[in-house]
N, CA and C atoms of all chains as a GROMACS GRO file, in nm:
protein
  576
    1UNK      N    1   8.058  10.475   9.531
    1UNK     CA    2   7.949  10.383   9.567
    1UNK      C    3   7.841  10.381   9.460
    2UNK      N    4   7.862  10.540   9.392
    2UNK     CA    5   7.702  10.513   9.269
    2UNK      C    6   7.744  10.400   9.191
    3UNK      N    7   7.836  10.426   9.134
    3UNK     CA    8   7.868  10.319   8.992
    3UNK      C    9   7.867  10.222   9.112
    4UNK      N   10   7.951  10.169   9.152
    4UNK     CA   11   7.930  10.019   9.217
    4UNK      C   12   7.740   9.991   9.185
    5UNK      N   13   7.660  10.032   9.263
    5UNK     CA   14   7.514  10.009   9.285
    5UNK      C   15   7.488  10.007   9.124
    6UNK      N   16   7.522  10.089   9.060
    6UNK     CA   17   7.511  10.113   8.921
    6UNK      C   18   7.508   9.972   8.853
    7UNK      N   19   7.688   9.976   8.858
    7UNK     CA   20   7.675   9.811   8.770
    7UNK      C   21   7.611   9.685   8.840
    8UNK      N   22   7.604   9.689   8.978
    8UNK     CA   23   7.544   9.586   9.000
    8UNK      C   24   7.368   9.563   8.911
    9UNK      N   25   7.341   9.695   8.927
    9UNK     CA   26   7.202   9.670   8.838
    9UNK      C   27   7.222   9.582   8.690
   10UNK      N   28   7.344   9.628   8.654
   10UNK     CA   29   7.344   9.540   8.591
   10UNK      C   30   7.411   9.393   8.556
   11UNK      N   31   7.438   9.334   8.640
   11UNK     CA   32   7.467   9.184   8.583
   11UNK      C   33   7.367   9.100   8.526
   12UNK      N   34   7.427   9.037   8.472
   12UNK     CA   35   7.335   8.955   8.359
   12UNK      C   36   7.347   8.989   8.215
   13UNK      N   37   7.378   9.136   8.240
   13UNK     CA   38   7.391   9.186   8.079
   13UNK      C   39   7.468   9.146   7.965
   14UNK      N   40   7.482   9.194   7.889
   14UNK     CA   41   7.579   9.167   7.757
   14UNK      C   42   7.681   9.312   7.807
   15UNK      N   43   7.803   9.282   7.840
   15UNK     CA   44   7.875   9.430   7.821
   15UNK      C   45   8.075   9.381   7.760
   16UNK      N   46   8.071   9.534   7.718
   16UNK     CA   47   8.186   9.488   7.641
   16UNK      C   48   8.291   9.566   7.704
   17UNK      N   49   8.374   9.538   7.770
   17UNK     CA   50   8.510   9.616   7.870
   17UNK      C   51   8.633   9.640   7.768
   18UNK      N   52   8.690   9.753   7.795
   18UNK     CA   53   8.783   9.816   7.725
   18UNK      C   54   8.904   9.770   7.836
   19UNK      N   55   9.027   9.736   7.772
   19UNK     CA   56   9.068   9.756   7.912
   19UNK      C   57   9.208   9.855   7.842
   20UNK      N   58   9.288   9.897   7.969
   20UNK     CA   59   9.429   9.997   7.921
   20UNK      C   60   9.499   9.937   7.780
   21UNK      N   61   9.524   9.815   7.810
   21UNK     CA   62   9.647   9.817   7.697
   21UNK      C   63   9.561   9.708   7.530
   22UNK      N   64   9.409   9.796   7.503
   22UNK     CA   65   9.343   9.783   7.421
   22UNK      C   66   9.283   9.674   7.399
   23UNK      N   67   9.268   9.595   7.498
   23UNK     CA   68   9.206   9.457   7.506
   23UNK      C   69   9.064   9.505   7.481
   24UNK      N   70   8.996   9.414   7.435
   24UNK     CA   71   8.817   9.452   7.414
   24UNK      C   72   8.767   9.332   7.474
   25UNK      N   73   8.702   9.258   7.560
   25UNK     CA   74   8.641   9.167   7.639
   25UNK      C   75   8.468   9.191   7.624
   26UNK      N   76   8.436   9.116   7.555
   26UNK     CA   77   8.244   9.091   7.566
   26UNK      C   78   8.221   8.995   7.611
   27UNK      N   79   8.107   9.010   7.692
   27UNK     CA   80   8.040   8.856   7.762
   27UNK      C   81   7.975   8.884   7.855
   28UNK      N   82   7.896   8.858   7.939
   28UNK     CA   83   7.801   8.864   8.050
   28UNK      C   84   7.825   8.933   8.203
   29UNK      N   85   7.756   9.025   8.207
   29UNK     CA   86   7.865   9.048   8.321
   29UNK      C   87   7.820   8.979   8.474
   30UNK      N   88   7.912   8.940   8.528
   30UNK     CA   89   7.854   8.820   8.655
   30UNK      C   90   7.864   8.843   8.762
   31UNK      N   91   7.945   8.967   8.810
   31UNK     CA   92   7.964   9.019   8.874
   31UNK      C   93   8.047   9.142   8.907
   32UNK      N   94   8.023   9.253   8.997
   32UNK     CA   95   8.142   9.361   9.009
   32UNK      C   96   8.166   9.389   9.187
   33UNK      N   97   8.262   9.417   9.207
   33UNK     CA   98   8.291   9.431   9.347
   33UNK      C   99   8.334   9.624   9.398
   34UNK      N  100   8.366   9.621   9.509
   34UNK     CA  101   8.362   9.824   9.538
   34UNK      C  102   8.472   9.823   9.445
   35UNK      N  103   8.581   9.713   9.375
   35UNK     CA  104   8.664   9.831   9.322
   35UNK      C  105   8.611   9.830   9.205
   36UNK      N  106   8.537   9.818   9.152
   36UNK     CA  107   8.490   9.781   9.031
   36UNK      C  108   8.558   9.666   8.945
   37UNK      N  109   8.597   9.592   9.058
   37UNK     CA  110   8.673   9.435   8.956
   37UNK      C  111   8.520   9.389   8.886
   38UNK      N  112   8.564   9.333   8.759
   38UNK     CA  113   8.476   9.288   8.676
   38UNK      C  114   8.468   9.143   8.704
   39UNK      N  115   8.374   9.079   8.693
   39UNK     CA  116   8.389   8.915   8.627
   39UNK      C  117   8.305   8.897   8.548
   40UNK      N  118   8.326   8.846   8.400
   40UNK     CA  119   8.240   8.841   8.267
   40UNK      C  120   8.267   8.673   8.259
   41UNK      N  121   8.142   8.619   8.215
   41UNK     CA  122   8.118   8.487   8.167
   41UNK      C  123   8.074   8.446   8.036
   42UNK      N  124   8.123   8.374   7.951
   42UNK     CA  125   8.069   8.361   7.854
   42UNK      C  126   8.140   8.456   7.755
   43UNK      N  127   8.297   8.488   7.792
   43UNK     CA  128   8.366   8.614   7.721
   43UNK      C  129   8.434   8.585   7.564
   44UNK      N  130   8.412   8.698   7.515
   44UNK     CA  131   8.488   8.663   7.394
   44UNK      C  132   8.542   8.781   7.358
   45UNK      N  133   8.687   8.733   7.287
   45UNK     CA  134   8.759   8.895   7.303
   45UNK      C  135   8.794   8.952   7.125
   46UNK      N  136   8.776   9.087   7.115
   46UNK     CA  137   8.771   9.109   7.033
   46UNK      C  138   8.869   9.094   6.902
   47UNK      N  139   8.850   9.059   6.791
   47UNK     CA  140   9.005   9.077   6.706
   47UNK      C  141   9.099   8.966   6.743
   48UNK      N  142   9.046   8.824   6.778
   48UNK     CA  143   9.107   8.722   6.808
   48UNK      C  144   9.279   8.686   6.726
   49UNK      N  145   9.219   8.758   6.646
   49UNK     CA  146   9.367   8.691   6.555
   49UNK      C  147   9.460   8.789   6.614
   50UNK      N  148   9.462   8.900   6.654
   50UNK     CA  149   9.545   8.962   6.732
   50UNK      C  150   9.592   8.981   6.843
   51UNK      N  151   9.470   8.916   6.906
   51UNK     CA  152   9.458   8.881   7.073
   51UNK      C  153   9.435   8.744   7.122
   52UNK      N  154   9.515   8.617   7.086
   52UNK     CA  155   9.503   8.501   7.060
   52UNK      C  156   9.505   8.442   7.240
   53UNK      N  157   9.520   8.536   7.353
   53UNK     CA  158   9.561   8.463   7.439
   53UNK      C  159   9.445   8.429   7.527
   54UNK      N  160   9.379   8.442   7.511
   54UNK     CA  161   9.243   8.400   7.564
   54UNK      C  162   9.175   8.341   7.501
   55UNK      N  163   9.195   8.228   7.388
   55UNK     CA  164   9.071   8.153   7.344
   55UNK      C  165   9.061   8.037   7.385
   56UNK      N  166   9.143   7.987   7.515
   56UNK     CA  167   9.079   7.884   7.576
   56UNK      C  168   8.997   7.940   7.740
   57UNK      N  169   8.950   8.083   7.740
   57UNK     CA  170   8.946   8.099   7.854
   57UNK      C  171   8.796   8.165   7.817
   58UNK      N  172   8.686   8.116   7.880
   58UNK     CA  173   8.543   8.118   7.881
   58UNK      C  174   8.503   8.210   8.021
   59UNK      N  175   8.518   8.242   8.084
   59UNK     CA  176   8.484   8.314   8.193
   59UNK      C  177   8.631   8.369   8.216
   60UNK      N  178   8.625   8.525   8.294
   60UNK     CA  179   8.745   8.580   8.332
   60UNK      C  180   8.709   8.661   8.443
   61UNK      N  181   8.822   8.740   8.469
   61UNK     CA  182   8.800   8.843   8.587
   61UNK      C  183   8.878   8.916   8.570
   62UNK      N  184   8.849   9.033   8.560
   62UNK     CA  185   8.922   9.163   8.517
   62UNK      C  186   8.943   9.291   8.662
   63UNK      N  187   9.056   9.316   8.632
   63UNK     CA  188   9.060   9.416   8.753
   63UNK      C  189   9.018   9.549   8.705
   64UNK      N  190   8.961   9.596   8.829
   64UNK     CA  191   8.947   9.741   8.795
   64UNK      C  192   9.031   9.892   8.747
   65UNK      N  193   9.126   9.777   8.791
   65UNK     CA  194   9.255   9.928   8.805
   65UNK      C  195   9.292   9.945   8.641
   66UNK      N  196   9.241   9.776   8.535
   66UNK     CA  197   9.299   9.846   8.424
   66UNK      C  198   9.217   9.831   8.313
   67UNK      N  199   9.086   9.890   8.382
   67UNK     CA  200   8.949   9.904   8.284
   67UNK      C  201   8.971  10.071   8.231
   68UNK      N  202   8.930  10.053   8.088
   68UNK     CA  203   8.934  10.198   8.030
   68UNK      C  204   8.823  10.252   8.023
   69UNK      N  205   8.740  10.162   7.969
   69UNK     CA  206   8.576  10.205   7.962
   69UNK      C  207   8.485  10.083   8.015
   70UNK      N  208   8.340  10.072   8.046
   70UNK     CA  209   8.306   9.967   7.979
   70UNK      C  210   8.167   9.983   7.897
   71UNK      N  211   8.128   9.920   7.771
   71UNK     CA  212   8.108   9.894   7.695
   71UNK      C  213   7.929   9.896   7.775
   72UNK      N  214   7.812   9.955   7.770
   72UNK     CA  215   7.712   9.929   7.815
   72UNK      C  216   7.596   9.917   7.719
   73UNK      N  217   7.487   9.815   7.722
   73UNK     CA  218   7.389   9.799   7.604
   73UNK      C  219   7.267   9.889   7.649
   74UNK      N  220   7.276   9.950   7.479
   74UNK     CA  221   7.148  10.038   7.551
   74UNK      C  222   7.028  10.030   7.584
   75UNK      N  223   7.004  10.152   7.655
   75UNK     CA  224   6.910  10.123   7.736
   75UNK      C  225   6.864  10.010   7.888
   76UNK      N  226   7.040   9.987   7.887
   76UNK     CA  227   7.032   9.954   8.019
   76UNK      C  228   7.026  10.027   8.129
   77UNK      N  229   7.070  10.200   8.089
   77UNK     CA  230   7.102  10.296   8.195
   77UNK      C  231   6.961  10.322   8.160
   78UNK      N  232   6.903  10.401   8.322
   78UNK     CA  233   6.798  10.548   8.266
   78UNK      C  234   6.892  10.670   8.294
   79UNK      N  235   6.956  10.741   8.219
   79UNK     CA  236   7.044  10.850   8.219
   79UNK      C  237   6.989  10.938   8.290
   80UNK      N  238   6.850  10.989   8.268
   80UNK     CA  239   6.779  11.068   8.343
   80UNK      C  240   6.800  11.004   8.486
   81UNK      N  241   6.806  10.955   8.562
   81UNK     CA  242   6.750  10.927   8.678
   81UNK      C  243   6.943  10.898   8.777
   82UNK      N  244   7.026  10.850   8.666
   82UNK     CA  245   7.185  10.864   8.665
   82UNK      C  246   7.207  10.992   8.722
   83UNK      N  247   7.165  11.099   8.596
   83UNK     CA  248   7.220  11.272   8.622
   83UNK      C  249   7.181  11.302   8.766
   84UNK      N  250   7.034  11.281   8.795
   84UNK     CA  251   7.012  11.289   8.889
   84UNK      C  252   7.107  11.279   9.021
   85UNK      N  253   7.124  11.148   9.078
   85UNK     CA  254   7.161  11.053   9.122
   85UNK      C  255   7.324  11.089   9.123
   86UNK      N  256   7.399  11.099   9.038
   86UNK     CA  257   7.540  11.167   9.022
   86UNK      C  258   7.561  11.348   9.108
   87UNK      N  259   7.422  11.411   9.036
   87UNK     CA  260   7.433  11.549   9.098
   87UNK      C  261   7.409  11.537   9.259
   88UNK      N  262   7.311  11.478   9.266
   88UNK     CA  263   7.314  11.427   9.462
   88UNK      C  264   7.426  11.428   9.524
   89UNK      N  265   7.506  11.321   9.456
   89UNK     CA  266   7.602  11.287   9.526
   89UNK      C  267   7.744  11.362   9.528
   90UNK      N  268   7.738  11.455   9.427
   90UNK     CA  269   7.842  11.569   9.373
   90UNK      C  270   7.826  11.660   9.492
   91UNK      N  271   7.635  11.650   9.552
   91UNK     CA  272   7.640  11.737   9.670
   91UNK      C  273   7.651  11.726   9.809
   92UNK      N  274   7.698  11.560   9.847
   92UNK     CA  275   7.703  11.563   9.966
   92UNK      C  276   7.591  11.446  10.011
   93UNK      N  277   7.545  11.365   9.947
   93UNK     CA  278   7.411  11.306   9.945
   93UNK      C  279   7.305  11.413   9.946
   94UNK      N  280   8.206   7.979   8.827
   94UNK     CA  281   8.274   8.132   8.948
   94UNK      C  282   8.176   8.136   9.038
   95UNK      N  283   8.238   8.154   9.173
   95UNK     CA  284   8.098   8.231   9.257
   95UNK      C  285   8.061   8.330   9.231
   96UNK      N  286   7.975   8.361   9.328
   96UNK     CA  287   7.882   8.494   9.288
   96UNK      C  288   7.968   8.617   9.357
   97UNK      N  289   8.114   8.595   9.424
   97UNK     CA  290   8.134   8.690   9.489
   97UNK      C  291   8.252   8.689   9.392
   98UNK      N  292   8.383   8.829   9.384
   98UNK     CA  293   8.461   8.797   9.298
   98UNK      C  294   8.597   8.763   9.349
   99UNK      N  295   8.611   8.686   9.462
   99UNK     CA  296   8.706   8.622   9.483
   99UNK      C  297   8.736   8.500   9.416
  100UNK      N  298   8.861   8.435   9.405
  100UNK     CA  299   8.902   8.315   9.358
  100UNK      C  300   8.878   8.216   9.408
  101UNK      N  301   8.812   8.186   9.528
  101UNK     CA  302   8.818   8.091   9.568
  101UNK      C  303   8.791   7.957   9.520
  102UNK      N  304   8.661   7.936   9.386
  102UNK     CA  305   8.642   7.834   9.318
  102UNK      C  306   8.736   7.804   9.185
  103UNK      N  307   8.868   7.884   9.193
  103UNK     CA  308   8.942   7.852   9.070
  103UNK      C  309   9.109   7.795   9.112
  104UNK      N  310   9.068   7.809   9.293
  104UNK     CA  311   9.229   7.736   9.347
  104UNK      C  312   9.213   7.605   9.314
  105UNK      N  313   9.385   7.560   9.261
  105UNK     CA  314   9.379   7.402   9.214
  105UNK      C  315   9.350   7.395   9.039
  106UNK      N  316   9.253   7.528   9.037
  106UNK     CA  317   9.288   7.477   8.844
  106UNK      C  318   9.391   7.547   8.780
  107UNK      N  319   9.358   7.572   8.674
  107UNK     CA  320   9.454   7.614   8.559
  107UNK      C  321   9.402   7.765   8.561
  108UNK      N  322   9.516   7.845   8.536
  108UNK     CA  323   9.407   7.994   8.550
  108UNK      C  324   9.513   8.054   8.387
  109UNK      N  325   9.426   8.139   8.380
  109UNK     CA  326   9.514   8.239   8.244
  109UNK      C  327   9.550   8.340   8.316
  110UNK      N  328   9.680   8.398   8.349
  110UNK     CA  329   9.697   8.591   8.350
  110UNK      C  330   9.747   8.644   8.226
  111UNK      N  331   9.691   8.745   8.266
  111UNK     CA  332   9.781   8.888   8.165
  111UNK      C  333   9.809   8.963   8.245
  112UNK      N  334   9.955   8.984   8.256
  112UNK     CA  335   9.970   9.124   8.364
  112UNK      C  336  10.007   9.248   8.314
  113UNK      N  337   9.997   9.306   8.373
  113UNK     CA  338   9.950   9.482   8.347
  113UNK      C  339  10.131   9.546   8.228
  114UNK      N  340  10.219   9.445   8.239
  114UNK     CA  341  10.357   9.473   8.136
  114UNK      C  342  10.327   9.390   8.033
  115UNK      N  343  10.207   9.313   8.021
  115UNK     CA  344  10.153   9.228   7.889
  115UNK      C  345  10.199   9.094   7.901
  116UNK      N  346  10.267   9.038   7.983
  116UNK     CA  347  10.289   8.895   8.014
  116UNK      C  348  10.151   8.792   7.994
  117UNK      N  349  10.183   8.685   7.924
  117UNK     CA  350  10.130   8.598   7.974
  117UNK      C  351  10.120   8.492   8.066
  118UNK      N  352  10.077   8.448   8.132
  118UNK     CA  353  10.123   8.326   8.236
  118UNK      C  354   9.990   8.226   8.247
  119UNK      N  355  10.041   8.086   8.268
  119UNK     CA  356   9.915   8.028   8.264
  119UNK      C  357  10.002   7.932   8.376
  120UNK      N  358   9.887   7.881   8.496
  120UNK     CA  359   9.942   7.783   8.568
  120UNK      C  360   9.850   7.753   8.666
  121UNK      N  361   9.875   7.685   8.748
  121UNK     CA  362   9.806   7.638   8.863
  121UNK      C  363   9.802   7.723   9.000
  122UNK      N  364   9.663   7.765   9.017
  122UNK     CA  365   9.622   7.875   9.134
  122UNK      C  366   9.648   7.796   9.242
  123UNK      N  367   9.727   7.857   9.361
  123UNK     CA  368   9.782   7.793   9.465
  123UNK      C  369   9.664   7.878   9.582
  124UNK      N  370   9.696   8.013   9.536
  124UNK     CA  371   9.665   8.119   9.655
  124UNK      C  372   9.656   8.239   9.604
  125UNK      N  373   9.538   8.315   9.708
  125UNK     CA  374   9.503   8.496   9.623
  125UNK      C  375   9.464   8.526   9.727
  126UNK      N  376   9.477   8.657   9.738
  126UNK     CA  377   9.435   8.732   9.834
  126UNK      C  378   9.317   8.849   9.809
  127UNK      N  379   9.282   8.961   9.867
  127UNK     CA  380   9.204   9.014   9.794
  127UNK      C  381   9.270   9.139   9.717
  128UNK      N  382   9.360   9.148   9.734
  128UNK     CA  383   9.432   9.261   9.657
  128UNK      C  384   9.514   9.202   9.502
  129UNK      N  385   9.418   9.079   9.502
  129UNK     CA  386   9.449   9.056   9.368
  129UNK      C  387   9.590   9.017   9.310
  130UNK      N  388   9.658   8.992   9.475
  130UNK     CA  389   9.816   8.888   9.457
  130UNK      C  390   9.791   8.744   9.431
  131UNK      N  391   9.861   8.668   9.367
  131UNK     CA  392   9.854   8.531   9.303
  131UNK      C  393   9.998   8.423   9.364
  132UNK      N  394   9.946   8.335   9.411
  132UNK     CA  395   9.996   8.258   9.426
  132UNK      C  396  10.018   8.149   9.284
  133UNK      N  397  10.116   8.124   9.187
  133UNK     CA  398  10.070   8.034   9.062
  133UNK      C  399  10.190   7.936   9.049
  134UNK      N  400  10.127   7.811   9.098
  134UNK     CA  401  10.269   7.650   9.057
  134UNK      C  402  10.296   7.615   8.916
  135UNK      N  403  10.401   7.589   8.896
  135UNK     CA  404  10.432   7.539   8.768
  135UNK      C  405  10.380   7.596   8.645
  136UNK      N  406  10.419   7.742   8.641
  136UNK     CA  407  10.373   7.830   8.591
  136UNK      C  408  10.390   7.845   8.453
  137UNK      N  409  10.382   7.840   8.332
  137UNK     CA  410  10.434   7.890   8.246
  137UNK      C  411  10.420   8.023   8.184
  138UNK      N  412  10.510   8.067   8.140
  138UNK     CA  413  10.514   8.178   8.049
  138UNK      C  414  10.481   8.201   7.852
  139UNK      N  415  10.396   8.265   7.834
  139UNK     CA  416  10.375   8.223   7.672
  139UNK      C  417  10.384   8.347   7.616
  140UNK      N  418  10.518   8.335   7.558
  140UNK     CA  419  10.577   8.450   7.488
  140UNK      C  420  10.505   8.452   7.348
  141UNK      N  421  10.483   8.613   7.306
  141UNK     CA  422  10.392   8.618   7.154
  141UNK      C  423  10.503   8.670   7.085
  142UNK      N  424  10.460   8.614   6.945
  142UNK     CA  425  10.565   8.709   6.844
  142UNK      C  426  10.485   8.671   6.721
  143UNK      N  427  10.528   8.817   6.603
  143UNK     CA  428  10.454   8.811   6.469
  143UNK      C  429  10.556   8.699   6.394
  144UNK      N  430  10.683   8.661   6.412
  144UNK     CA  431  10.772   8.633   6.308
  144UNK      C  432  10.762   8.434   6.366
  145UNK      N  433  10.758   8.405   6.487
  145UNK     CA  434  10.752   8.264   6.502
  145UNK      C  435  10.663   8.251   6.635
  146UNK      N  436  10.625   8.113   6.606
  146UNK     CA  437  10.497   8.069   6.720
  146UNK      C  438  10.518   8.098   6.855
  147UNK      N  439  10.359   8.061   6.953
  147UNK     CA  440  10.409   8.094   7.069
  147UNK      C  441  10.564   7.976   7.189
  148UNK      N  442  10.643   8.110   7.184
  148UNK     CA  443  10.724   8.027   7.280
  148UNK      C  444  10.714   7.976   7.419
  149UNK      N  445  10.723   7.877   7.452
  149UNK     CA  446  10.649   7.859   7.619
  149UNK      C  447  10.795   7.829   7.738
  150UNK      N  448  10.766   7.922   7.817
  150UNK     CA  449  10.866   7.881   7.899
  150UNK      C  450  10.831   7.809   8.048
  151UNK      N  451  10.854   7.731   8.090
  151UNK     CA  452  10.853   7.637   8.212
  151UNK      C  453  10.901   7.728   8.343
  152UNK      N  454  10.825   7.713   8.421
  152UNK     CA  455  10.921   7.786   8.541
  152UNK      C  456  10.879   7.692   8.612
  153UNK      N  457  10.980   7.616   8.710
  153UNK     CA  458  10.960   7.560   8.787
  153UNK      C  459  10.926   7.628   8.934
  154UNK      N  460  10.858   7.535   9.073
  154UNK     CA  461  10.837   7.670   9.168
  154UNK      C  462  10.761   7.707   9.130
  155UNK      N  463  10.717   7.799   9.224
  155UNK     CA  464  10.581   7.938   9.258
  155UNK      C  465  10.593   8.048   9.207
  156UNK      N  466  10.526   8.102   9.110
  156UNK     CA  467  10.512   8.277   9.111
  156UNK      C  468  10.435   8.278   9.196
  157UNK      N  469  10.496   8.387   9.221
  157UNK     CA  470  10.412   8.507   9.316
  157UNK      C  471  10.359   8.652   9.232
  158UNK      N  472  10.276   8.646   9.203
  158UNK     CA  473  10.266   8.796   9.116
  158UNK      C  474  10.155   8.910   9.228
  159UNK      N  475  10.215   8.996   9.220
  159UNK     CA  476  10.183   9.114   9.267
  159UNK      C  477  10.036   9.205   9.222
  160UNK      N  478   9.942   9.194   9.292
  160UNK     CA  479   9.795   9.227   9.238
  160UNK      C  480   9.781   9.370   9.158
  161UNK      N  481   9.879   9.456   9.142
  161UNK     CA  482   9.867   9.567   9.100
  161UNK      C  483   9.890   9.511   8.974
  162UNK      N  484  10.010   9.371   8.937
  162UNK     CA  485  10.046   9.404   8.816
  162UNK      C  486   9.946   9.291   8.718
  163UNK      N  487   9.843   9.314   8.827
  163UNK     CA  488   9.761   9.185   8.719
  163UNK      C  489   9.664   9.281   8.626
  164UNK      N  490   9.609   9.202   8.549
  164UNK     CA  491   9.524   9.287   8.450
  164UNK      C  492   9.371   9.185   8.446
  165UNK      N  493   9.427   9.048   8.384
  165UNK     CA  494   9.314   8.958   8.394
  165UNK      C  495   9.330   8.835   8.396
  166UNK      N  496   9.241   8.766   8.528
  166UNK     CA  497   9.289   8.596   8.539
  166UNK      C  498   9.183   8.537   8.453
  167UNK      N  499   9.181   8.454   8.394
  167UNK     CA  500   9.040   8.370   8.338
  167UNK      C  501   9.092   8.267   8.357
  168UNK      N  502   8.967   8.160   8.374
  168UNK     CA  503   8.981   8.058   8.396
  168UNK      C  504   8.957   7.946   8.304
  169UNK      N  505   9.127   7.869   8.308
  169UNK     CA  506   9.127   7.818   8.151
  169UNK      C  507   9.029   7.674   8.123
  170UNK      N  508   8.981   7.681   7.988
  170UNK     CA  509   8.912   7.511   7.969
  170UNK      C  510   9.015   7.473   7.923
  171UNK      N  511   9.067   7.332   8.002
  171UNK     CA  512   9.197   7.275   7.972
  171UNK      C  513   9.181   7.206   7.867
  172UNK      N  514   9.079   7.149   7.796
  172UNK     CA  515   9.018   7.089   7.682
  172UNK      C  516   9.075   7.143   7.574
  173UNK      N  517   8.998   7.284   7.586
  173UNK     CA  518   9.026   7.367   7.484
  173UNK      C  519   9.183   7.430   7.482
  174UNK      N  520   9.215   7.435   7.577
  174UNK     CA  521   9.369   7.478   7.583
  174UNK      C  522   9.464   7.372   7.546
  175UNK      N  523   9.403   7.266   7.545
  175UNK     CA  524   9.510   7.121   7.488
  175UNK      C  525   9.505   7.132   7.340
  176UNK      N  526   9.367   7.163   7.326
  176UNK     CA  527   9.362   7.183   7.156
  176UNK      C  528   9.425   7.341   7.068
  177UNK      N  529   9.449   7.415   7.177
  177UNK     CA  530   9.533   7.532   7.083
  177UNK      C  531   9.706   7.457   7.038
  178UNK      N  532   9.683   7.531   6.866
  178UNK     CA  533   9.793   7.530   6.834
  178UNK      C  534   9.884   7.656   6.832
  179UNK      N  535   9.967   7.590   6.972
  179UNK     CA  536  10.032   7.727   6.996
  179UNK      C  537  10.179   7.775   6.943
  180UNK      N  538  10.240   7.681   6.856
  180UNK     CA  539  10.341   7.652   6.778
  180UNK      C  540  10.315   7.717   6.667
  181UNK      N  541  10.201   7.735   6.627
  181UNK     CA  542  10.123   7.806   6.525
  181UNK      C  543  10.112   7.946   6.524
  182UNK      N  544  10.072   7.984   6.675
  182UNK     CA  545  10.014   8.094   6.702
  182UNK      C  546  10.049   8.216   6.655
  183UNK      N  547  10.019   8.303   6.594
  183UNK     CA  548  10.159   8.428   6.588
  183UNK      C  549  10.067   8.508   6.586
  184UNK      N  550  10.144   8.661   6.683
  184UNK     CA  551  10.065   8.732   6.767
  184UNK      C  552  10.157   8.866   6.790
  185UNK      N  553  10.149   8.958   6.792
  185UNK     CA  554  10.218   9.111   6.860
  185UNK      C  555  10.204   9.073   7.028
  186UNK      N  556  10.298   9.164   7.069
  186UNK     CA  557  10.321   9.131   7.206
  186UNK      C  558  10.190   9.222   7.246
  187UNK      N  559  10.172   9.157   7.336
  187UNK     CA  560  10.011   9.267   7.400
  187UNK      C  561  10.102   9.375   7.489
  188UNK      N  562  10.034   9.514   7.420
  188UNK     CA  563  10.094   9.627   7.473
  188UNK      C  564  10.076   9.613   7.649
  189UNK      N  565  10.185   9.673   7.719
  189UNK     CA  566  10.151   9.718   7.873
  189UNK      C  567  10.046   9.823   7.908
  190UNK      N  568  10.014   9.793   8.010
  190UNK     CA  569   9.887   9.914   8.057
  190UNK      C  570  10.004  10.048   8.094
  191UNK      N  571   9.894  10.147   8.028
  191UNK     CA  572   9.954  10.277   8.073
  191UNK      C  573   9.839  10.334   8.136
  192UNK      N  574   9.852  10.340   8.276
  192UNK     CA  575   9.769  10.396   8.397
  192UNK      C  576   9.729  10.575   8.324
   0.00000   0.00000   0.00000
């Protein structure tokens, strides 16, 4: 539930999603749901000449199950207040 | 897109997948559920390769693809997708997800 609340803080942002089989996806993020499905608008994917299959596709939706990382601009987190917030919940609320 | 992340504003268009064995598929959203199964008409398939362009295969009928094996739908600008030269294209197969 943290990360969910987490990324919702952030939509709107600029973020860049990793996904399993090395895809790189940047663009806005527009939304995330409990599984952490992504939807980015305004996407553009990295290394086009290698990854040609998305350049007619401007908005996407990415599942959660095959996100590797994602990509966050800084100073969107307060880490301090994260650690926090993570250790809470490590204890039980 | 709506604000929620269901499909519902992309049934009837053109959608892009990639599924999780690196397929491409592009076709017309029929039906989804929330587990991320696809209903897709007149589907095609767009095979990549480094040595000759992209090959497209026709499937007539419905896929049905299975929400585990999706990776990512986007939703295509048919504009811009009329204008790829995909005869041109040359590309490595997009690796499969390894969980």
């Amino acid at each position: 539930m943290l990360f969910f609340s987490l990324f919702k803080t952030l939509v709107g942002k600029e973020v860049t999603v990793e996904l399993k089989n090395d895809l790189c996806i940047s663009g806005a993020l527009h939304s995330v749901d409990q599984y952490l499905n992504i939807k980015l608008t305004n996407t553009r994917v990295h290394n086009e000449q290698k990854y040609p299959h998305m350049m007619s596709v401007r908005n996407c939706f990415i599942r959660g199950s095959v996100v590797r990382y994602v990509h966050l601009p800084p100073g969107a987190v307060d880490v301090e207040v994260l650690h926090d917030a993570t250790r809470r919940e490590a204890r039980g609320g | 897109m709506s604000l929620e992340t269901g499909f519902a504003s992309l049934v009837g268009t053109q959608i892009s997948v990639i599924t999780s064995d690196g397929k491409h598929y592009v076709g017309l959203l029929r039906g989804y559920d929330q587990t991320t199964n696809l209903l897709l008409q007149e589907c095609q398939e767009r095979v990549y390769s480094t040595k000759s362009g992209v090959q497209v295969i026709q499937n007539p009928g419905i896929y049905c693809i299975r929400g585990d094996n999706v990776a990512v739908v986007g939703e295509v600008d048919e504009e811009a997708d009329a204008q790829l030269d995909l005869a041109a294209t040359k590309a490595p197969p997009l690796a499969p997800i390894h969980h």
